[in-house]
Backbone bond lengths (Angstrom), bond angles and torsions (degrees), N, CA, C in turn:
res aa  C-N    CA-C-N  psi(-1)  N-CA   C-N-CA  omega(-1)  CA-C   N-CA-C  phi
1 X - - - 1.463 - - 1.530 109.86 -
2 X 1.459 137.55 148.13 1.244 157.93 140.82 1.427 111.04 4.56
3 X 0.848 114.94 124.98 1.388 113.12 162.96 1.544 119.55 -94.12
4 X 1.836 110.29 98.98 1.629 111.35 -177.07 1.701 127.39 -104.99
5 X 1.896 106.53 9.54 1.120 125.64 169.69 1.470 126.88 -143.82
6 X 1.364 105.06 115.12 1.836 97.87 164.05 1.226 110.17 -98.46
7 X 1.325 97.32 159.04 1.612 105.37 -178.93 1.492 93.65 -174.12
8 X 2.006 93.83 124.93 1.182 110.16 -156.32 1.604 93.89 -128.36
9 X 1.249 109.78 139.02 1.836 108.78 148.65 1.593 110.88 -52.30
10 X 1.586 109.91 170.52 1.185 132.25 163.86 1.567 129.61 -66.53
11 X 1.718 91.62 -105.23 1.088 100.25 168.36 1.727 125.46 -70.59
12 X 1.549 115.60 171.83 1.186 101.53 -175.44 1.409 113.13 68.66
13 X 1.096 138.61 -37.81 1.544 144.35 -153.97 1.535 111.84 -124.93
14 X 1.326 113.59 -115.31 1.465 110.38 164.89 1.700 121.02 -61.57
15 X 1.200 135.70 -21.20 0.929 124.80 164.62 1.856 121.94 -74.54
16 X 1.275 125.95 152.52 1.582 117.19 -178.33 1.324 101.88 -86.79
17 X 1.422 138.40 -168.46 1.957 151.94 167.75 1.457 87.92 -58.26
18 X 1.213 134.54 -1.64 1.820 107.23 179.15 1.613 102.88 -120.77
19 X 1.290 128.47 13.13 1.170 150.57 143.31 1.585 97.60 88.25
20 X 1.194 116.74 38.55 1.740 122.05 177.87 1.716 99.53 -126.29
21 X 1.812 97.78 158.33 1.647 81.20 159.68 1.257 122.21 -99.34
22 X 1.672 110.08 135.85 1.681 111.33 -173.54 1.295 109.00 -50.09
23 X 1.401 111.39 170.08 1.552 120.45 170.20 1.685 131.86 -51.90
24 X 1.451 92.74 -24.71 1.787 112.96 -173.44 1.218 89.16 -76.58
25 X 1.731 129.66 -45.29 1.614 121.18 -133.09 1.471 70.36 -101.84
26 X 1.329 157.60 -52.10 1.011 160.08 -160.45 1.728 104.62 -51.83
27 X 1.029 113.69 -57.87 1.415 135.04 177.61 1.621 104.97 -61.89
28 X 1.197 142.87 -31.81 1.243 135.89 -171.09 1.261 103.14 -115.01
29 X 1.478 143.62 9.33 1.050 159.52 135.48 1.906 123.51 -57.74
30 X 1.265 92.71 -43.68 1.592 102.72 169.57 1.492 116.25 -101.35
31 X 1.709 102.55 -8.35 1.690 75.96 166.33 1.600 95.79 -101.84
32 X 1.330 144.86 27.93 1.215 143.18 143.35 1.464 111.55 -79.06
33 X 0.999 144.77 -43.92 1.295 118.43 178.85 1.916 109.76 -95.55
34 X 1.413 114.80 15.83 1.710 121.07 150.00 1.376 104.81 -58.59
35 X 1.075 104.73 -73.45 1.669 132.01 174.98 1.405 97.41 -27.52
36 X 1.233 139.81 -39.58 1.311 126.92 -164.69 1.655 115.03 89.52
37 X 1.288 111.79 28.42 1.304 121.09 151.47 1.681 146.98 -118.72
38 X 1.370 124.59 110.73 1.393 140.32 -131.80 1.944 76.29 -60.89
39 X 0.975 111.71 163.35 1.565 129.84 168.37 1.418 106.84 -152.16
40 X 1.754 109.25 133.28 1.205 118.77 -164.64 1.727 106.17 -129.93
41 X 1.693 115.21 142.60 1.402 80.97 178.91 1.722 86.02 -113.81
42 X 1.410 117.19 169.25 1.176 139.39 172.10 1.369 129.53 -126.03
43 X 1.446 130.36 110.02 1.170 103.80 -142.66 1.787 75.70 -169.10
44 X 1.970 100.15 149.75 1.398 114.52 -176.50 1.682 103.85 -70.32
45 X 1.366 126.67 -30.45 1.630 139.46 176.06 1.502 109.78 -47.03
46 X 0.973 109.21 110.45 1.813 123.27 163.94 1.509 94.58 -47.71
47 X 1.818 104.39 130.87 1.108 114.17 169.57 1.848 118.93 -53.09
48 X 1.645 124.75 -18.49 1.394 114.52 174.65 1.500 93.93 -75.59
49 X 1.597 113.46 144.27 1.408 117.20 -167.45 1.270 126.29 42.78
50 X 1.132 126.64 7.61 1.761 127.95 173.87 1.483 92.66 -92.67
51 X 1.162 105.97 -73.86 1.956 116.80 171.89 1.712 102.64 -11.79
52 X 1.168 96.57 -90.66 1.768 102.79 171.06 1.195 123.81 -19.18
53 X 1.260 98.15 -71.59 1.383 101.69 -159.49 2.277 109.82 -54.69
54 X 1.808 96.28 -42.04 1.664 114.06 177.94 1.684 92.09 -36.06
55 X 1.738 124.02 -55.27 1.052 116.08 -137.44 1.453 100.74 -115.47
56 X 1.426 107.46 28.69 1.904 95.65 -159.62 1.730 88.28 -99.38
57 X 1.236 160.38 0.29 1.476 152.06 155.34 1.768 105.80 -95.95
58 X 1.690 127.53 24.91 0.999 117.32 153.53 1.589 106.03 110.48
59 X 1.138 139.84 -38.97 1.372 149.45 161.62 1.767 104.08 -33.13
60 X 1.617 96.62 126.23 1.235 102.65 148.24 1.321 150.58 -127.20
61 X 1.583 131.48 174.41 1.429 94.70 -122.60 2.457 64.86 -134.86
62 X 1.542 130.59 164.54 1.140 110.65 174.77 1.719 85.31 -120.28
63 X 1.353 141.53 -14.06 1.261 133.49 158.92 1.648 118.03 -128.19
64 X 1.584 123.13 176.13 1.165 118.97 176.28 1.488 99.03 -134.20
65 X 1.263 124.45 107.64 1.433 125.37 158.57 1.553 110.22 -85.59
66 X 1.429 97.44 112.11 1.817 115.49 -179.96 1.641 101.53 -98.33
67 X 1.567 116.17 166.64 1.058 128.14 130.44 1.386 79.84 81.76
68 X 1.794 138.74 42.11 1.241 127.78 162.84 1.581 106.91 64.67
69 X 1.439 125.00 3.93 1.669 104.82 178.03 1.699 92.91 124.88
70 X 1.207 125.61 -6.44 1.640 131.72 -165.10 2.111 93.80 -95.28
71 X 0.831 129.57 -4.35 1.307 122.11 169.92 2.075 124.28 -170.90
72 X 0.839 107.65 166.28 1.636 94.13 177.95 1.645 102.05 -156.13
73 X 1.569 109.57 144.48 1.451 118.86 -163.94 1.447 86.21 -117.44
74 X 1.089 102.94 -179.75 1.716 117.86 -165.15 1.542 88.76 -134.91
75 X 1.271 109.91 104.07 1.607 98.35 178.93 1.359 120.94 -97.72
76 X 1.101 113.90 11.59 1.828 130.70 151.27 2.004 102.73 -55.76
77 X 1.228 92.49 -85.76 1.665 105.40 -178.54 1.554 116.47 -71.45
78 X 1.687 117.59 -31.88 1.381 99.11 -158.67 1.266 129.20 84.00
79 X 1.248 113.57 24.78 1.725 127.59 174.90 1.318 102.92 -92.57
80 X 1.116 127.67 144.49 1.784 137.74 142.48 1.877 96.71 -86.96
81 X 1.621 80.78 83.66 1.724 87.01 161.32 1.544 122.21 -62.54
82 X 1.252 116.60 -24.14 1.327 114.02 -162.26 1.512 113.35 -162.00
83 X 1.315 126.36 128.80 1.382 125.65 -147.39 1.615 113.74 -153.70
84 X 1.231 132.55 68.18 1.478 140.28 179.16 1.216 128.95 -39.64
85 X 1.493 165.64 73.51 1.050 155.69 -146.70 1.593 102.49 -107.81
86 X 1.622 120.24 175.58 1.030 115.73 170.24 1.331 113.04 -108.69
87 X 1.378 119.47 158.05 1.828 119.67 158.51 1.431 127.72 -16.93
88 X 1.130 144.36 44.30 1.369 146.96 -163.41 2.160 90.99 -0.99
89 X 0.911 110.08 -58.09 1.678 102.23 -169.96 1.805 92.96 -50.91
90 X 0.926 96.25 -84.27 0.942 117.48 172.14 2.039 119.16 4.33
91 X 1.307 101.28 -44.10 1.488 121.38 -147.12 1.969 81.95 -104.47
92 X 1.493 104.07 -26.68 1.171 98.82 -172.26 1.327 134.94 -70.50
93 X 1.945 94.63 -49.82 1.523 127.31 165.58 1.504 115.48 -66.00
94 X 1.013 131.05 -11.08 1.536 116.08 163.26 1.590 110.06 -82.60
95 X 0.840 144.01 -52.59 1.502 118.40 -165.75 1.328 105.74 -67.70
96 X 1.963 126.63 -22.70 1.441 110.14 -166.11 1.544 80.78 -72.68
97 X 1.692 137.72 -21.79 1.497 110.22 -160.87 1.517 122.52 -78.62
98 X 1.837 96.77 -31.03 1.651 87.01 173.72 1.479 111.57 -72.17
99 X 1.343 126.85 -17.36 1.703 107.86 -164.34 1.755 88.95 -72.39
100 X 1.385 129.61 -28.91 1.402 95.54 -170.21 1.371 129.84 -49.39
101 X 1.535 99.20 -10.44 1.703 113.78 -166.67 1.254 103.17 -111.39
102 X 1.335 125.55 -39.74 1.664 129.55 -152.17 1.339 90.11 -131.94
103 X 1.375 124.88 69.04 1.706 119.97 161.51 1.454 129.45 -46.66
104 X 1.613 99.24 -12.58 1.780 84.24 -172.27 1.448 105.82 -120.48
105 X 1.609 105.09 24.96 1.348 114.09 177.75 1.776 120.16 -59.06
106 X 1.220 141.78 155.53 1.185 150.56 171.82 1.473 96.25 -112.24
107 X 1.479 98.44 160.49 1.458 119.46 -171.85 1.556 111.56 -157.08
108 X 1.751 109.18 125.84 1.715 115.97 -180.00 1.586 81.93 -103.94
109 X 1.590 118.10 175.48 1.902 153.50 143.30 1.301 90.70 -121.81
110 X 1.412 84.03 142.11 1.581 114.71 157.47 1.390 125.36 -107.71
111 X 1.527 125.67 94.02 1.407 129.92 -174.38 1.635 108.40 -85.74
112 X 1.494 109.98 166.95 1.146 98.18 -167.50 1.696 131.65 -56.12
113 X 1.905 98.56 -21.99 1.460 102.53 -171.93 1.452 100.83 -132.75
114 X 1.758 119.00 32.85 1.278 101.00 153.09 1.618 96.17 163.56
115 X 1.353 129.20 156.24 1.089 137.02 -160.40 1.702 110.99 -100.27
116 X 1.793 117.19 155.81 1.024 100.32 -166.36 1.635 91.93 -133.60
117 X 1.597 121.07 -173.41 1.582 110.23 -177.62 1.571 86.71 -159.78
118 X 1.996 96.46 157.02 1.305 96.94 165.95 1.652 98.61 -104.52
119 X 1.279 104.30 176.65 1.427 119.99 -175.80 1.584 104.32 -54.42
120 X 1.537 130.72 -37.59 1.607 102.15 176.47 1.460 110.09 -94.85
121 X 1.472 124.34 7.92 1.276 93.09 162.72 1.851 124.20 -112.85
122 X 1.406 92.14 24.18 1.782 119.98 148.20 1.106 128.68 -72.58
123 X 1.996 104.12 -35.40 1.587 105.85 179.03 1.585 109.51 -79.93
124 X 1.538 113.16 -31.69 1.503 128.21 -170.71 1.384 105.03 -60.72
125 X 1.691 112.23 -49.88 1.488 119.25 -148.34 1.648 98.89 -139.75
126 X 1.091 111.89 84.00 1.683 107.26 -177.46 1.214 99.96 -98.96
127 X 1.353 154.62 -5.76 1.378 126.95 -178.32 1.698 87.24 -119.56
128 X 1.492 100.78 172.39 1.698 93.46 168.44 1.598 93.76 -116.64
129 X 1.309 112.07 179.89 1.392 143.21 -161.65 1.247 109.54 -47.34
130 X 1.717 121.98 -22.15 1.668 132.96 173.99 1.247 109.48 -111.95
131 X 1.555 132.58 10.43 1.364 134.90 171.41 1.516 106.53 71.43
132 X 1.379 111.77 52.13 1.250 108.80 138.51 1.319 125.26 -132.07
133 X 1.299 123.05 169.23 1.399 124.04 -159.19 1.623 121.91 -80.99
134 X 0.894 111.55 166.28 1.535 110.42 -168.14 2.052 108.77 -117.33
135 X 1.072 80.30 117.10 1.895 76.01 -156.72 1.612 100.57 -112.45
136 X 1.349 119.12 -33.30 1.593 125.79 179.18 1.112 115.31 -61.92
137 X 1.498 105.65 85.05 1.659 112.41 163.34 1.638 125.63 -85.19
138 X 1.347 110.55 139.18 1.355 115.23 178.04 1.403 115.59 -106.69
139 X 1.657 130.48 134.80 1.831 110.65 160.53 0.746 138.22 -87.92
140 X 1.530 113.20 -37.24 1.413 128.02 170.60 1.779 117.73 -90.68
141 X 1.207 147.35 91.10 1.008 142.55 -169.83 1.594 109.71 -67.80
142 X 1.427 115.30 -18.09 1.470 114.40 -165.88 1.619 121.63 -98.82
143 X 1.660 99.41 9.76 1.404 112.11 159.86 0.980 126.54 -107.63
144 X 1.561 119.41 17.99 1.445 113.52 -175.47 1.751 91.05 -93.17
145 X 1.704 102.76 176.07 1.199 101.93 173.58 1.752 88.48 -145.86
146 X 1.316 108.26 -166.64 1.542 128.75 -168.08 1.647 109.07 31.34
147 X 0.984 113.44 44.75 1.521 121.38 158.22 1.412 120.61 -56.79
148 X 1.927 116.27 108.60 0.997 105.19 -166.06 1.805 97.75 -111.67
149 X 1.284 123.29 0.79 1.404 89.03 167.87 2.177 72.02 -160.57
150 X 1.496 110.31 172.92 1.442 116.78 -166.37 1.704 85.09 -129.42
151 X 1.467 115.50 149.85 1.658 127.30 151.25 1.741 108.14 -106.50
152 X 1.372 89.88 153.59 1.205 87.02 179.61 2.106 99.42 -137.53
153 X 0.961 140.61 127.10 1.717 136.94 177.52 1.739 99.38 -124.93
154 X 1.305 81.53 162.66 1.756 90.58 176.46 1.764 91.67 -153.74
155 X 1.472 103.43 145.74 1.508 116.53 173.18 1.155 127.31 -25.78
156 X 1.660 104.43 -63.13 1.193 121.22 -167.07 1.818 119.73 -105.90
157 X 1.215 110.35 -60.67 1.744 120.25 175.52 1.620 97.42 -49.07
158 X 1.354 122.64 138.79 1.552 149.77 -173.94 1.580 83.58 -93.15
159 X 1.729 110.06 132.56 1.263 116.89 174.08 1.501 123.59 -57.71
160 X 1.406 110.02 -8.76 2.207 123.59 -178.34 1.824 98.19 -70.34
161 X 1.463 103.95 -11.84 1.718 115.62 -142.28 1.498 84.02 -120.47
162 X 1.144 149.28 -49.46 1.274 140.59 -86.40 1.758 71.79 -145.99
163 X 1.080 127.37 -46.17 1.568 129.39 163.40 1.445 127.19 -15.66
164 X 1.264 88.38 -72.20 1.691 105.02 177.52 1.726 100.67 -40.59
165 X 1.672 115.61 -56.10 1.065 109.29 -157.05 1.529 109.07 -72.07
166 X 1.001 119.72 -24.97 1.452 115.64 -174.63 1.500 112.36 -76.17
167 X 1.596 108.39 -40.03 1.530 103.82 -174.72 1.553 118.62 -44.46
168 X 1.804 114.20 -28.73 1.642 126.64 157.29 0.987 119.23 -33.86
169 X 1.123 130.46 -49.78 1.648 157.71 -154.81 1.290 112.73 -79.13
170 X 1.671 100.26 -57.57 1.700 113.16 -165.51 1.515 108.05 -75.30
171 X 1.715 117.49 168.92 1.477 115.14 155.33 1.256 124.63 -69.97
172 X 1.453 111.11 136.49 1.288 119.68 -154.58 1.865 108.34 -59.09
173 X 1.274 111.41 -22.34 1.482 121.09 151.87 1.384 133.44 -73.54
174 X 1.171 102.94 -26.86 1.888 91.60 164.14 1.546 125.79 -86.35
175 X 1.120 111.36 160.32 1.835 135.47 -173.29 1.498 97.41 -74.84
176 X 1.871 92.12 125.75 1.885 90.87 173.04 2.301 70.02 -123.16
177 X 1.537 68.05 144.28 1.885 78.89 150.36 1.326 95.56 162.74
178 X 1.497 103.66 176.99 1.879 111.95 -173.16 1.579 105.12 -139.08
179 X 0.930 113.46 144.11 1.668 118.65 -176.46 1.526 125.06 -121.95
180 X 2.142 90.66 36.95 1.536 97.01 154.22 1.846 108.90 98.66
181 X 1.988 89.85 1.77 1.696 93.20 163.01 1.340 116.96 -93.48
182 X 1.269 114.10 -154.29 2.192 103.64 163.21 1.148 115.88 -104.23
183 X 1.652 130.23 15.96 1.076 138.59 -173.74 1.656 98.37 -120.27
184 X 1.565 114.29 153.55 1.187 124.90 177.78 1.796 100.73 -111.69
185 X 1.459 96.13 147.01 1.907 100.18 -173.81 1.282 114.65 -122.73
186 X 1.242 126.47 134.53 1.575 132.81 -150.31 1.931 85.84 -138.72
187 X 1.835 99.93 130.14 1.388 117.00 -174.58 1.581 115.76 -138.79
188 X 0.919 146.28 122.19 1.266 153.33 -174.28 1.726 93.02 -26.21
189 X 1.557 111.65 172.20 1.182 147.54 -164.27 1.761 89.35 -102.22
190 X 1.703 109.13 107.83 1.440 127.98 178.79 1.543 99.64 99.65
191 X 1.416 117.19 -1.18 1.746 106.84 178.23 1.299 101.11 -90.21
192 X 1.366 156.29 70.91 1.342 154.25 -166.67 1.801 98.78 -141.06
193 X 1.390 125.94 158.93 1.167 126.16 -159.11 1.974 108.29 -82.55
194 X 1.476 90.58 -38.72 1.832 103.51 -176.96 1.740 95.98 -76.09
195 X 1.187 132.47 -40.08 1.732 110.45 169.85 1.400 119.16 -66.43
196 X 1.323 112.34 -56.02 1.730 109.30 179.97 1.745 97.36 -50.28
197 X 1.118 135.13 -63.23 1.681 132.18 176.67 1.056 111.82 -25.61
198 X 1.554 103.80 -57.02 1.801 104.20 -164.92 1.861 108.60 -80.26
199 X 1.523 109.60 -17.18 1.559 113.94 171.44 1.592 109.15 -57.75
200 X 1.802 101.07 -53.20 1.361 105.39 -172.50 1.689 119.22 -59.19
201 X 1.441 94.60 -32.16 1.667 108.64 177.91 1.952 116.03 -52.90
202 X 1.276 79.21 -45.86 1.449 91.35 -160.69 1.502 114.93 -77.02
203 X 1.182 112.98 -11.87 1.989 149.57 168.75 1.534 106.56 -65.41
204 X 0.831 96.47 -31.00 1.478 111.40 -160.33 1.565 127.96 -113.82
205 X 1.281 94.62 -22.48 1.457 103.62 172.21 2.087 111.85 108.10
206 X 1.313 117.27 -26.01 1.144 124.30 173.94 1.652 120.72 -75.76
207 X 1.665 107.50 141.21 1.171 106.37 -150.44 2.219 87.77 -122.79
208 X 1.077 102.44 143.02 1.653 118.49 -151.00 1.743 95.63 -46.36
209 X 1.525 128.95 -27.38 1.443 122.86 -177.05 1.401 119.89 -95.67
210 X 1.493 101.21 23.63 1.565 111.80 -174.61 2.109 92.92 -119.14
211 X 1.383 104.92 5.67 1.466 102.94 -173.61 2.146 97.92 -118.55
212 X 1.351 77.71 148.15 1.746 87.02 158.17 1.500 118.51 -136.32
213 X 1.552 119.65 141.35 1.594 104.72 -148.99 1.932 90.84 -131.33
214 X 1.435 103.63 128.86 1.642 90.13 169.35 1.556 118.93 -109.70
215 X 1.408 106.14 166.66 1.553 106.19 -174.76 1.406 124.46 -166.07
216 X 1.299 142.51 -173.83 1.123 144.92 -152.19 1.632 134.82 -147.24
217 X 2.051 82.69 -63.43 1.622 85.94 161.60 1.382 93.02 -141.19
218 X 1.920 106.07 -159.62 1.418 132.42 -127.22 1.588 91.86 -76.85
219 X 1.311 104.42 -34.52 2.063 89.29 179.00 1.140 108.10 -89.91
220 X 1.700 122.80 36.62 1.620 116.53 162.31 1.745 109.02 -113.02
221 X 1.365 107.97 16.96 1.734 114.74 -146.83 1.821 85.64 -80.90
222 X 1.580 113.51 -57.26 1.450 122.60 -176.37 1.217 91.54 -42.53
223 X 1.381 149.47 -83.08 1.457 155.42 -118.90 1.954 82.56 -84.53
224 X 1.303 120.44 -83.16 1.162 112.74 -177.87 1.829 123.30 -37.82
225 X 1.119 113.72 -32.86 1.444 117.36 167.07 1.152 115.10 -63.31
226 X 2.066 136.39 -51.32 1.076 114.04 159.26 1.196 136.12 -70.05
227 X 1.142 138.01 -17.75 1.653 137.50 -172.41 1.478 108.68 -68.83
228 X 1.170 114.15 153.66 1.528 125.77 -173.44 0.711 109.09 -78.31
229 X 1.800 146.81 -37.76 1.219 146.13 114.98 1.170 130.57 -88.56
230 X 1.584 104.14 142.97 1.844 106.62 -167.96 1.524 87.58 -141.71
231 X 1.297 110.39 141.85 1.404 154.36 -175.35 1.451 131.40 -126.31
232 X 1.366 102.40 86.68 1.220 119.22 -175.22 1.984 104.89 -81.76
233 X 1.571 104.37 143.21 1.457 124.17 -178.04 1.398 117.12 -76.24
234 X 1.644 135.36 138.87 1.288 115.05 -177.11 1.610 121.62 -51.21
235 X 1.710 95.85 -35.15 1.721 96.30 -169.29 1.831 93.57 -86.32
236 X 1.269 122.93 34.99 1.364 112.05 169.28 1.307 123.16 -64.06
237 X 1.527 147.00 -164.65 1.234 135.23 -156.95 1.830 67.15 -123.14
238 X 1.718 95.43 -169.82 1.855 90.58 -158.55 2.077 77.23 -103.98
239 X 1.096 143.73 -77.31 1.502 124.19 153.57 1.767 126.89 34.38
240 X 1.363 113.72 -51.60 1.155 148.99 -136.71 1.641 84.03 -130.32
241 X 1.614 137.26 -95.16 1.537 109.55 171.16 0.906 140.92 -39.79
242 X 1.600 126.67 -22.87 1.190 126.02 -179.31 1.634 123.59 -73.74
243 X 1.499 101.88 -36.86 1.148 112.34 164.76 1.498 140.00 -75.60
244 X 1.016 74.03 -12.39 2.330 97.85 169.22 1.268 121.51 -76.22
245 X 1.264 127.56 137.80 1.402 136.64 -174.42 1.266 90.30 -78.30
246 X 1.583 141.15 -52.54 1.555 125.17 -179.95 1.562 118.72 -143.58
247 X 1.176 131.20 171.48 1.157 134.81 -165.92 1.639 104.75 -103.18
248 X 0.843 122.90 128.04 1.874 126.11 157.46 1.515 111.15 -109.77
249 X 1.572 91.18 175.01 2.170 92.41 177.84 1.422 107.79 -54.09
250 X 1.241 111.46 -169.56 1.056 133.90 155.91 2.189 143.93 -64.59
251 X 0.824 87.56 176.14 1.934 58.96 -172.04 1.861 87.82 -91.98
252 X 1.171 131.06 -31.30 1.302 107.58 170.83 1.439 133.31 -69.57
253 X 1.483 112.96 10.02 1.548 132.87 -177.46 1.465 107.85 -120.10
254 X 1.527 122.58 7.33 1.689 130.00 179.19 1.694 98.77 57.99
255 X 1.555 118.85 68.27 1.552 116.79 172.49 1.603 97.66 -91.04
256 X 0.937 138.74 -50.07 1.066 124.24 144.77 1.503 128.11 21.46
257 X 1.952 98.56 -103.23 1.445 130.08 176.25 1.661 105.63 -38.84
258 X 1.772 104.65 -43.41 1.400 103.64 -154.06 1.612 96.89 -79.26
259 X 0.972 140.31 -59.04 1.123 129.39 169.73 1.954 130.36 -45.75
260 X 1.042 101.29 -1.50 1.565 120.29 -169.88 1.856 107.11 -106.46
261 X 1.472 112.18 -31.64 1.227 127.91 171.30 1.594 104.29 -78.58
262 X 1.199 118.56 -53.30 1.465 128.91 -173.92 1.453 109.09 -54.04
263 X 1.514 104.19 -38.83 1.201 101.19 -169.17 1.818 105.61 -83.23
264 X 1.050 113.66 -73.65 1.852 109.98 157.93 1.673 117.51 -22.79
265 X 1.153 126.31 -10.54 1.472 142.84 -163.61 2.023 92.76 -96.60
266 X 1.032 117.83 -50.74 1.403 128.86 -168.42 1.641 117.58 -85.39
């Protein structure tokens, strides 16, 4: 069948090592939706500054799945069509549960229009993923509300590591996974990349073997598991190939583009 949706990760993936999309991937992105095919990006980045950044070398994008699958913007209009939060209890009792174990853990929220931190996970993680600084401090964590996705870092354990331990922690329905920062990201129950996809699919009229989905790491596994074709990146995590119907380059080699041309090519 046709291929009538892409839907790509970010970083690692459609983005190149300078965390934009190059000019090539940019370019084979818009002649996919000429063509008359919807292109979606999916990506752990909150649509404030995620949006941007997808579209800041010219690429356009017809939705934005933020927050790993936890919300989606309409980048036609600019709506937050859809927006997951957690249980306010809920949002509360996890961080007192990992400190019983991991005292020197740090902790971000994700509110709807901008992210917040406590003081150790400022000391852990002061720049973010594009080198800028992280300045939004919070004191009280237990008055926030509409928390749509939680971080969690620790000193020492590497977030690939640091997983296992949290999934203990979390509700046995919410999403633990990390997408290749040093922090691990925890999202309500239906915030995962392959449900929000298959929500948007099903909105829309497209049915999961009419899509091809690319990706990298462990919170792209859902999205690559539903798509009819999924396309895992050379520098993907091994998780992430295994579960892919095929391999392309790398995102610093436009695997991406090349599979996106090939396919418009036929």
């Amino acid at each position: 069948m046709a291929i009538r949706l892409i839907a790509s990760d970010l970083d690692g993936t459609l983005f190149g090592p300078d965390h934009k999309p190059a000019p090539r991937t940019a370019a084979a992105v818009n002649a996919a939706r000429e063509a008359g095919i919807i292109v979606v990006a999916a990506t752990g980045r909150s649509h404030f500054g995620g949006a941007a950044m997808a579209t800041s070398t010219g690429a356009r994008f017809d939705w934005f799945i933020g927050s790993n699958g936890g919300h989606r913007l309409n980048m036609a209009t600019g709506v937050l069509e859809e927006r997951i939060v957690f249980e306010s209890e809920l949002a509360r009792q996890f961080p007192a549960s990992i400190l019983t174990q991991f005292e020197d853990a740090g902790f971000g929220w994700e509110l709807e229009d901008r992210l917040v931190y406590d003081q150790n996970f400022l000391n852990l993680s002061s720049f973010t993923i594009d080198g800028v600084a992280r300045t939004s401090q919070v004191g009280d964590h237990t008055s926030l509300n509409g928390i749509g996705k939680i971080l969690v870092i620790h000193p020492e354990i590497p977030s690939t590591e640091f997983i296992a331990h949290v999934v203990k922690h979390a509700h046995p329905e919410h999403n633990v996974a990390s997408s290749g920062t040093d922090f691990v990201e925890i999202t309500p129950s239906g915030a995962d990349k392959g449900a929000s996809l298959a929500r948007l699919c099903a909105e829309i009229g497209i049915t999961a073997d009419e899509v091809i989905a690319f990706g990298d790491n462990n919170n792209d596994l859902t999205m690559l598991e539903w798509a009819g074709r999924s396309v895992a990146m050379a520098n993907a995590v091994d998780e992430a190939k295994e579960i892919a119907d095929e391999l392309t380059a790398s995102n610093s080699e436009f695997g991406v583009a090349q599979v996106i041309e090939s396919l418009l090519a036929t």
